[in-house]
C-alpha positions, 0 to 999 in steps of 0.5 A: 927384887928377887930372883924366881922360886918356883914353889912345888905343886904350882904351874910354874914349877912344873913347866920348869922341872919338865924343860929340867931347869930347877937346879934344886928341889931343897925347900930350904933354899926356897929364899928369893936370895939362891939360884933355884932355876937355870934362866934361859940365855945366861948362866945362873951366875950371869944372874945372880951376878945382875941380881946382886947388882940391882939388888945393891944399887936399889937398897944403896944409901943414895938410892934410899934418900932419893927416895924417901927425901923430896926433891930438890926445888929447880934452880931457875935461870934468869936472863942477866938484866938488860942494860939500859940507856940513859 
């Protein structure tokens, strides 16, 4: 998960420096972590802001055991016996 880094001298860079949405041409802020483009219909806020959301939810303790431990086996419901008669 990371948010989008448009590296200088690629395609995406330039398409997104012509339509004026990078936000900082400072390579040392080139870490998948910062705010490097302004998205379209959100603020850079607004993204970083879901960004940390998933990021938290995903890298959580429960999310990581769900993930590395099995599942746990179905509990199998059964019918209660049916009377009989005698």
């Amino acid at each position: 998960m990371f948010t989008p880094c448009p590296y200088p001298g690629t395609k995406y860079h330039a398409d997104l420096k012509a339509a004026g949405r990078i936000l900082s041409d400072d390579l040392n802020r080139y870490d998948y972590g910062s705010p490097l483009v302004s998205p379209l219909q959100m603020t850079s806020t607004q993204m970083m802001d879901g960004f940390e959301d998933v990021y938290s939810k995903f890298f959580s303790l429960g999310a990581i055991a769900r993930r590395m431990l099995p599942p746990r086996a179905a509990t199998i419901s059964r019918p209660p016996p049916t009377p009989t008669r005698t």
